[in-house]
C-alpha positions in Angstrom: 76.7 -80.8 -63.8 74.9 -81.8 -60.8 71.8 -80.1 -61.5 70.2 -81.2 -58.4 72.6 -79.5 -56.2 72.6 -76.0 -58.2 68.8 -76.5 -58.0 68.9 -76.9 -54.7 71.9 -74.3 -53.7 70.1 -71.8 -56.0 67.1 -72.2 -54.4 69.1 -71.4 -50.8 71.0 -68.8 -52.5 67.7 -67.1 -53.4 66.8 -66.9 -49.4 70.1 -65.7 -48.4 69.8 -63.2 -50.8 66.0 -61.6 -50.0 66.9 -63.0 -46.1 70.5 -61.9 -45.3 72.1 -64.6 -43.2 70.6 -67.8 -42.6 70.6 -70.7 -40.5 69.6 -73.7 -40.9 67.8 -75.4 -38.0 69.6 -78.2 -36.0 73.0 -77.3 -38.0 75.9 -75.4 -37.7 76.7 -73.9 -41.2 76.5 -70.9 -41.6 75.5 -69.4 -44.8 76.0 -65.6 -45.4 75.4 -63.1 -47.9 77.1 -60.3 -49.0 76.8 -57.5 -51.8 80.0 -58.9 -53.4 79.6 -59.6 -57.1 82.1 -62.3 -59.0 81.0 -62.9 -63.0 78.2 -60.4 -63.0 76.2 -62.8 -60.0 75.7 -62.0 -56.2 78.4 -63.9 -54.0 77.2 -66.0 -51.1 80.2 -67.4 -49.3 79.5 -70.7 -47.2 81.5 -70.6 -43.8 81.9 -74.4 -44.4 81.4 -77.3 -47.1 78.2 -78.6 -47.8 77.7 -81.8 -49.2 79.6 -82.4 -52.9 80.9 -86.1 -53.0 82.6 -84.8 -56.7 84.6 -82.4 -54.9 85.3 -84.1 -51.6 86.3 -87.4 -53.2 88.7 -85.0 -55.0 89.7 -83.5 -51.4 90.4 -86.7 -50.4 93.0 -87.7 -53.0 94.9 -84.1 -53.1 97.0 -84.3 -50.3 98.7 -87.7 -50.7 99.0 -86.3 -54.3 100.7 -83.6 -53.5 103.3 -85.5 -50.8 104.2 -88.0 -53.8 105.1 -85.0 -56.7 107.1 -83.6 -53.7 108.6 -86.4 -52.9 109.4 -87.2 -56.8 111.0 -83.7 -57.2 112.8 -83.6 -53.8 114.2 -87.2 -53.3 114.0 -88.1 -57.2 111.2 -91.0 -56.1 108.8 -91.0 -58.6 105.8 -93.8 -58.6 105.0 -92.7 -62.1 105.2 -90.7 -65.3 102.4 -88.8 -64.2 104.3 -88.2 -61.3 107.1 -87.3 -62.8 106.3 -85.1 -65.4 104.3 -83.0 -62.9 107.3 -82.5 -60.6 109.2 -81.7 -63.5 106.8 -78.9 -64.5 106.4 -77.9 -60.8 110.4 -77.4 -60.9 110.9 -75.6 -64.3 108.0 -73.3 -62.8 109.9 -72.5 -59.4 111.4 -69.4 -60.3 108.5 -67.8 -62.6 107.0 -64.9 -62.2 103.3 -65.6 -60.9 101.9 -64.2 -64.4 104.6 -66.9 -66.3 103.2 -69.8 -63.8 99.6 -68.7 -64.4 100.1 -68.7 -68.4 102.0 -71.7 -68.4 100.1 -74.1 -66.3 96.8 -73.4 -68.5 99.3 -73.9 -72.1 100.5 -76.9 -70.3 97.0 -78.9 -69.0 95.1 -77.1 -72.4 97.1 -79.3 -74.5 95.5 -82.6 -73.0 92.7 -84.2 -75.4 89.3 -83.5 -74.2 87.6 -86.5 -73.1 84.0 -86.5 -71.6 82.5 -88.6 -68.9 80.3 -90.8 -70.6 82.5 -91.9 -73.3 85.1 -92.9 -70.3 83.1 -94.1 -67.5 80.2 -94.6 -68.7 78.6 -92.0 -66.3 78.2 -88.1 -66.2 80.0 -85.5 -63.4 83.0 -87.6 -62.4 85.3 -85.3 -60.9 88.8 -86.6 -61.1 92.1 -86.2 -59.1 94.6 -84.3 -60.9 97.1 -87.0 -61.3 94.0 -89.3 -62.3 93.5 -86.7 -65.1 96.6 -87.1 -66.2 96.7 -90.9 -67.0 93.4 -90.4 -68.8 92.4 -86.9 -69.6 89.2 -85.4 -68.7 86.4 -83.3 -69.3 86.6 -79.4 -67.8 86.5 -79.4 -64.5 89.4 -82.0 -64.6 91.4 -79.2 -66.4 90.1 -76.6 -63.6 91.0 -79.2 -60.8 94.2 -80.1 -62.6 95.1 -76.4 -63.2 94.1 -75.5 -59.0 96.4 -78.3 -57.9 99.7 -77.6 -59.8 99.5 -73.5 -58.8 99.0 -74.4 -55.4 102.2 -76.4 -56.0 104.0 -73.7 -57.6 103.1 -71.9 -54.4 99.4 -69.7 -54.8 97.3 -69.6 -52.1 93.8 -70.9 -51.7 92.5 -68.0 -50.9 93.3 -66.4 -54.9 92.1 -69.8 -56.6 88.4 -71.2 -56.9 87.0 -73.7 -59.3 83.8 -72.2 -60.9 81.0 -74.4 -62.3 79.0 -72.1 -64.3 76.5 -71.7 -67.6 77.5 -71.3 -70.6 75.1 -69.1 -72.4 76.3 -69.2 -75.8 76.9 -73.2 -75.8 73.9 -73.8 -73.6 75.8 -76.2 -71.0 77.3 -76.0 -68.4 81.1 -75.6 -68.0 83.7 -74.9 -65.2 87.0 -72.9 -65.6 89.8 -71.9 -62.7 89.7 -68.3 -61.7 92.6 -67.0 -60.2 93.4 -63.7 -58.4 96.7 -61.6 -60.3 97.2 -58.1 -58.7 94.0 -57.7 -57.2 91.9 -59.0 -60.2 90.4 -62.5 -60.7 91.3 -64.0 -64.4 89.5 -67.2 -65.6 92.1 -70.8 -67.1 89.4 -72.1 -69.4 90.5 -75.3 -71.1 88.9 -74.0 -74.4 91.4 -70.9 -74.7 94.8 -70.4 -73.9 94.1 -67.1 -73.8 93.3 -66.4 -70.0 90.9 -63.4 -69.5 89.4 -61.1 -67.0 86.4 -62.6 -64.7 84.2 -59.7 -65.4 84.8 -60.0 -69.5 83.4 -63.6 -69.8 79.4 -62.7 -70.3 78.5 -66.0 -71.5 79.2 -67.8 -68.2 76.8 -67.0 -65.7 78.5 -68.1 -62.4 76.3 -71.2 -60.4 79.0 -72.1 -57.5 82.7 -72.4 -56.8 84.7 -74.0 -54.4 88.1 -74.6 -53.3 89.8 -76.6 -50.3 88.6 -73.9 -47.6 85.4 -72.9 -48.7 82.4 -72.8 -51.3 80.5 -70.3 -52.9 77.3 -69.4 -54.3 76.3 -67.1 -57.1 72.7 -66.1 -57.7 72.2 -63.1 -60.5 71.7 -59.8 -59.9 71.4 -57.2 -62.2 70.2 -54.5 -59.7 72.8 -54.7 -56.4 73.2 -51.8 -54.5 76.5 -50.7 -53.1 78.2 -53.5 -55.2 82.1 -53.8 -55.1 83.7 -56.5 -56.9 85.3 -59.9 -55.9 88.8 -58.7 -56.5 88.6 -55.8 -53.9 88.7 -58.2 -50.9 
């Protein structure tokens, strides 16, 4: 899942981590470290996007996404089924607690088939819009992307959401699941459970990097951090 960019963000992360904050010459991100631990791994937060044309081509499409399942549930003009059957989830939701919205949004995109990227496009590491995910299905960070999209819809803040690309140890691949933040803790929407579990009891997923509309991360292990306080504290 674009191994050159973990390679290369890893490598980065490695410098920020022995270096504290760094910046690179003749630019203006900023890239700063902290003893903040999410999944077991050190935190880096970027102070803006680097470089991800997966996620960007994403950004792109979210917004005029979002302004036509608002406009489907608001003024009943829907352009599609797609459409249509998201605004209708989006207004069942309204009044849910956040926990119902949380557990029902992962039921609801977990029951897509799985479908990877080479035996749709032909190609690995397509990242797809959520409404392009639902004409087709996807592979897992569709589900994450899917599963970002229709909470922020439902009214959760950037801030408490973050799609994780990690490893997964015990399936020796790499995988990416939603976390979001519930009463102070992050909990991970994995497209191969419906059961959605605590960040810090997933051991086989070693974090690599996470990002959302407003920011990116970076994890890097550490299994000997000083003063560490967990992602959920901020």
């Amino acid at each position: 899942m674009i191994r050159g960019f973990v390679r290369l963000m890893a490598l980065l992360g490695v410098l920020v981590w022995q270096f504290g904050d760094v910046r690179p010459a003749h630019s203006e991100t900023r890239i700063s470290a902290s003893n903040t631990v999410f999944m077991g791994a050190v935190e880096i937060e970027m102070d803006e996007l680097l470089p991800l044309p997966a996620w960007e081509s994403v950004l792109i499409k979210l917004a005029a996404e979002e302004q036509a399942v608002l406009l489907c549930r608001d003024a009943g003009r829907c352009d599609s089924r797609s459409i249509e059957a998201l605004a209708e989830l989006v207004t069942k939701l309204a009044r849910s607690t956040r926990a119902a919205k949380i557990q029902a949004v992962n039921e609801y995109f977990n029951s897509w088939p799985y479908t990877p990227d080479q035996d749709q496009f032909g190609r690995l590491d397509l990242w797809q819009s959520p409404l392009g995910f639902m004409r087709r299905s996807g592979d897992c960070e569709d589900y994450a992307i899917a599963k970002y999209f229709t909470l922020r819809l439902l009214g959760l803040r950037d801030k408490d959401m973050r799609i994780v690309v990690s490893y997964d140890r015990s399936k020796r691949e790499a995988h990416a699941v939603l976390a979001v933040r519930h009463n102070g803790r992050f909990y991970l929407l994995d497209n191969r459970s419906q059961e959605i579990r605590q960040q810090s009891r997933t051991p086989d997923l070693v974090p690599k990097y996470a990002v959302n509309a407003q920011s990116r991360w970076l994890y890097v292990p550490g299994t000997e951090i000083r003063n560490q306080r967990p992602a959920s504290s901020r």
